[in-house]
N, C-alpha and C positions, 0 to 999 in steps of 0.2 A: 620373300618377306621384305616388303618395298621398306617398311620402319626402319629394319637394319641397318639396310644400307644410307637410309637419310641421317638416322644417328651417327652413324661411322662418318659420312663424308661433314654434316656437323661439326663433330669434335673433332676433323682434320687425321681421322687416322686412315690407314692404309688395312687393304685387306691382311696382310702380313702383321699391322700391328693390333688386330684382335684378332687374331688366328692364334699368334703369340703368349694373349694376355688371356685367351680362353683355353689354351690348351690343344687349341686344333689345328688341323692343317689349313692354310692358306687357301686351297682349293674346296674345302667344305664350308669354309666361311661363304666364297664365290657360290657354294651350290646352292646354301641354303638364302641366300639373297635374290636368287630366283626364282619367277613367280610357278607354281604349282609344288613346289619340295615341302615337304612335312616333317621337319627335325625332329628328335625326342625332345622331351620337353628338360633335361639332363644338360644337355645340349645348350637348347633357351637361357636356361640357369647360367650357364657359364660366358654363354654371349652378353648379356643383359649384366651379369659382372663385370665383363669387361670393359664394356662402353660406359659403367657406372651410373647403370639406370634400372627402375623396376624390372618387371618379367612384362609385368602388362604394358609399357612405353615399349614395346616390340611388335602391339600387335596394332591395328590401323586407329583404331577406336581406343587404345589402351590412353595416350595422353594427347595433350593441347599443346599441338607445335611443338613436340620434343620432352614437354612435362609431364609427367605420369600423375592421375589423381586417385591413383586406385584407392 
């Protein structure tokens, strides 16, 4: 999920520091920021907290340059 990763490197954080603020491991942050993975959507929820943005600013079409207008 290319979103992710663009929001993450955005706000300047580290795979470690939303692995941290989501609850997950470092390495599943890494997996699901690659392109073909399909997270729960449990998951979404807690990544999308962490970066401190919608559910839909994650997905490619969800917002405008980083802003979600769901």
């Amino acid at each position: 999920m290319d979103a992710i990763k663009r929001l993450r490197l955005k706000k300047g954080l580290s795979l470690a520091d939303v692995a941290d603020r989501a609850g997950l491991h470092r390495e599943a942050v890494a997996r699901i920021e690659r392109p073909g993975y399909d997270p729960r959507a449990s998951t979404l929820v807690a990544i999308a907290r962490a970066l401190d943005v919608p559910v839909c600013a994650l997905f490619k079409n969800g917002g405008h340059h980083g802003k979600a207008t769901c």
